[in-house]
C-alpha positions as CSV (number, residue, x, y, z in Angstrom):
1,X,18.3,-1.1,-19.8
2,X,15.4,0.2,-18.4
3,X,12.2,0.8,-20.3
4,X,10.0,3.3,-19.5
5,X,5.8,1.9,-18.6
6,X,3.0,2.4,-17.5
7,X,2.5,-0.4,-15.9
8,X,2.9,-1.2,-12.0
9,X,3.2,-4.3,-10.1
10,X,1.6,-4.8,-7.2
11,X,2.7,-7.7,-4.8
12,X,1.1,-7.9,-1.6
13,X,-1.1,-10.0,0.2
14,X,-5.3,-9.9,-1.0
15,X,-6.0,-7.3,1.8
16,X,-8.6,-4.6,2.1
17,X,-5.6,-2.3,2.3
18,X,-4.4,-3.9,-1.0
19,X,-7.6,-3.0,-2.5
20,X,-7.2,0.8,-1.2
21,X,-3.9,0.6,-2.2
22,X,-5.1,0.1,-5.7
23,X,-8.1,2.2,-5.9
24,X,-5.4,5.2,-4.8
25,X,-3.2,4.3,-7.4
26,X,-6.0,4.4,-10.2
27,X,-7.2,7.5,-8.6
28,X,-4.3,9.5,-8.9
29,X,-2.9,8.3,-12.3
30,X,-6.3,6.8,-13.6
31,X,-4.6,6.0,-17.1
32,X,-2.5,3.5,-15.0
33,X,-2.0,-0.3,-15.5
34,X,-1.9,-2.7,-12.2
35,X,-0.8,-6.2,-12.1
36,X,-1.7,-7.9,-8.8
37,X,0.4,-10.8,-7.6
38,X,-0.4,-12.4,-4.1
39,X,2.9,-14.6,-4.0
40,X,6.7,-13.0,-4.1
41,X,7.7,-16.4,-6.2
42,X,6.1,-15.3,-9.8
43,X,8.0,-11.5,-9.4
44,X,11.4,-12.6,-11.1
45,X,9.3,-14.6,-14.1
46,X,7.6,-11.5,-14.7
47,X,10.4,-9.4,-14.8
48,X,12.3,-11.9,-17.1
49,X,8.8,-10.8,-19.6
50,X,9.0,-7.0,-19.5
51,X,9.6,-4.1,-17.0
52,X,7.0,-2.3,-15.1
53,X,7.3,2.0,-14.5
54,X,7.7,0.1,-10.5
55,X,7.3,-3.0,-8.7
56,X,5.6,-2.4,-5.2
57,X,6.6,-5.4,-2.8
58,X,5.2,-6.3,0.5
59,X,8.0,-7.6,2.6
60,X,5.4,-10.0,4.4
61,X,5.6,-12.3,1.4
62,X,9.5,-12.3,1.8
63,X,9.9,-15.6,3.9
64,X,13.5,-17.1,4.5
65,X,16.5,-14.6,3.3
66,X,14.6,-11.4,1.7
67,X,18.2,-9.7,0.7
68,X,18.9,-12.6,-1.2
69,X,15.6,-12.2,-3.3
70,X,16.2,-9.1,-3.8
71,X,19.5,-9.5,-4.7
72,X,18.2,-11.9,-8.0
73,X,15.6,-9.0,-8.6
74,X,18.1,-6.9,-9.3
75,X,20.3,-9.3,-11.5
76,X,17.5,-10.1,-13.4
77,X,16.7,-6.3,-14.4
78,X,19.6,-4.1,-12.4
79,X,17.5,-0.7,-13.5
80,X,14.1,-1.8,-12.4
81,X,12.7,0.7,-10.0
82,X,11.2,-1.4,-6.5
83,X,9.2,0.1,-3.9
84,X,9.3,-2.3,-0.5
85,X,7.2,-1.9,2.2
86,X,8.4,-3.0,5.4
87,X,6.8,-4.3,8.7
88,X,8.0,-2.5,11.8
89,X,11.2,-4.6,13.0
90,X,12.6,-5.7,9.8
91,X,15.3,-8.6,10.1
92,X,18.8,-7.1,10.4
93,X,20.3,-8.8,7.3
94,X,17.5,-6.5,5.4
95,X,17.9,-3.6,7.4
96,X,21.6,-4.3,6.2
97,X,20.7,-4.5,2.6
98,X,17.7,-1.3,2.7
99,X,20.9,0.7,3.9
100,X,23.1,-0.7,0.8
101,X,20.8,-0.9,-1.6
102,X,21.0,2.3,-4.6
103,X,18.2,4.9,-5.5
104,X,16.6,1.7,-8.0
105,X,15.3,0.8,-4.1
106,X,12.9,2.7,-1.9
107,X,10.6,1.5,1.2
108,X,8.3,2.7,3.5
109,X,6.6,1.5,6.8
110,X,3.7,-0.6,5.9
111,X,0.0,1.5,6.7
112,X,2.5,4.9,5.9
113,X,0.0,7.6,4.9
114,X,-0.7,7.7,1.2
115,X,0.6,11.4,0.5
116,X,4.2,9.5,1.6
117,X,3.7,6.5,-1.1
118,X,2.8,8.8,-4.2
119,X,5.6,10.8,-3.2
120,X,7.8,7.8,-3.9
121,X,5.9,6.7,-6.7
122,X,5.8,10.1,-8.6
123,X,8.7,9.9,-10.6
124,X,8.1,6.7,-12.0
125,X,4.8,6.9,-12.8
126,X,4.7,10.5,-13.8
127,X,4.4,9.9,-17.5
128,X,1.1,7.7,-17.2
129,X,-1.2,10.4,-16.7
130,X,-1.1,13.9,-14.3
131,X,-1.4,12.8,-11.0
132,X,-4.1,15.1,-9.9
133,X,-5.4,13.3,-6.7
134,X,-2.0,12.4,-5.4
135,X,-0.8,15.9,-5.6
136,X,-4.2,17.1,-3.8
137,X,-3.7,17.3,0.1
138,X,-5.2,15.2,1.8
139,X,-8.7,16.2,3.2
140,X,-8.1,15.6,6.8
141,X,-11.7,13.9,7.1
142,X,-15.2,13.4,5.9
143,X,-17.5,16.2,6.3
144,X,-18.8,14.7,8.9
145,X,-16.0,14.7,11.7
146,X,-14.9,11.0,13.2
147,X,-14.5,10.7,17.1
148,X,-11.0,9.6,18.2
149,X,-12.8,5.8,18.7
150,X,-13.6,5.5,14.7
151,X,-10.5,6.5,13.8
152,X,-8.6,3.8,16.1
153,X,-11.4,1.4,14.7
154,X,-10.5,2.7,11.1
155,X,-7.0,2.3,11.0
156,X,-7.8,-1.2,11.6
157,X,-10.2,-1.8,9.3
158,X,-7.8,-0.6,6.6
159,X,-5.0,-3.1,8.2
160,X,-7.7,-5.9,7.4
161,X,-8.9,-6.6,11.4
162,X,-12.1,-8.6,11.4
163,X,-14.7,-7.3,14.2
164,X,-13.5,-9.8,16.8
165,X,-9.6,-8.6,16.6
166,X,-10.7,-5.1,16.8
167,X,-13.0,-5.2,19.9
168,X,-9.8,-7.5,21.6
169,X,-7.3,-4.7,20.2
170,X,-9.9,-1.7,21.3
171,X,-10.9,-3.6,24.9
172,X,-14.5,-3.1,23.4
173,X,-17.4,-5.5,22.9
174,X,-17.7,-6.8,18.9
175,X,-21.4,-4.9,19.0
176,X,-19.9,-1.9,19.7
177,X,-17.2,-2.4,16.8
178,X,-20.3,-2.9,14.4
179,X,-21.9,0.3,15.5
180,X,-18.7,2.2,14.8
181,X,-18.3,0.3,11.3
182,X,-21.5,1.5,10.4
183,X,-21.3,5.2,11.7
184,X,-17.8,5.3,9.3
185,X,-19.9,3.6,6.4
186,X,-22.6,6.8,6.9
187,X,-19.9,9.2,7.3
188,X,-18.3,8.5,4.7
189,X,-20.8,7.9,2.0
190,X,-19.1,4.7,1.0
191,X,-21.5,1.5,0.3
192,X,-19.0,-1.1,1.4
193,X,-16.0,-2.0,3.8
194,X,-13.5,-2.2,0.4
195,X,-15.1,1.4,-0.4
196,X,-14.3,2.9,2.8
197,X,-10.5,1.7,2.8
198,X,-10.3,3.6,-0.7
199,X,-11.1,6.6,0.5
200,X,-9.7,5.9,3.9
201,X,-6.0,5.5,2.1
202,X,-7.0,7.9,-0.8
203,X,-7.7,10.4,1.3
204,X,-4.7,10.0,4.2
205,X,-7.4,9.6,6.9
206,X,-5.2,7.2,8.8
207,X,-1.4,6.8,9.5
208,X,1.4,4.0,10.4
């Protein structure tokens, strides 16, 4: 049977846009528990433990046959709510079992824009505390307008790019990368990269 909590779990590589991830999560229900978990193996000894309000999954830590885990999540605790995130070509044995699968099983593109994800997560977490940011639209920007070039830089910042991978993604030199890291940094008012991807997620500033 299926406990009410307050509690989510959060499995998903260590990430920048983990770290968003979270600080939009404590944001919009800031009475909110996390655990983090950086390997899919520990998920069914924690839910032998206790339930969580939802258990948000990143299929990039599924290796081998991910219907079959999730098949043993849900015989561990059959009512335990999941939220999946999945890469853009997801194997056709899981696309099989996403189709299948009942309404204890939702998923979303990975990078989906946050007013999408705390649509998901509303109902289960709606008893933790009033979910004031995630119900606020998100702002479109800063008050300081981005250029179409920090926005492409941004999205990959938040998808954890280091300067290199974004000048070869961008055809730009990693100099010019730097300069648009730091014009987002001023922008934004945020002190540091991990800040920026909070607001960047919290806020819906970037999409898939």
């Amino acid at each position: 049977m299926y406990v009410p909590s307050h509690e989510v779990l959060l499995v998903a590589p260590p990430t920048l846009y983990r770290q968003g991830l979270e600080g939009m999560l404590r944001g919009a229900w800031p009475g909110i528990g996390i655990t983090l978990a950086t390997d899919s193996r520990c998920v069914p000894q924690l839910l032998y433990r206790k339930p969580f309000a939802v258990v948000i999954l990143d299929a990039e830590l599924l290796d081998g046959l991910p219907d079959l885990y999730l098949s043993q999540l849900r015989a561990i605790r059959s009512s335990q709510p999941l939220l999946l995130f999945t890469g853009p070509r997801p194997t056709p044995a899981l696309r099989r079992y996403l189709a299948q699968a009942g309404p204890w099983l939702a998923w979303l593109p990975r990078h989906v824009v946050p007013a999408a994800v705390a649509a998901v997560l509303r109902p289960y977490l709606a008893g933790a505390t009033r979910p004031e940011a995630a119900g606020r639209p998100a702002t479109g920007g800063p008050a300081t307008a981005f250029s179409r070039r920090e926005l492409e830089v941004l999205r990959l910042v938040v998808q954890d790019y280091c300067n290199q991978e974004i000048a070869d993604q961008l055809c730009l030199s990693v100099r010019t990368v730097e300069s648009h890291r730091r014009a987002l940094l001023q922008k934004t008012g945020a002190r540091t990269l991990v800040g920026l991807v909070v607001q960047a997620v919290r806020e819906g500033w970037v999409g898939v």
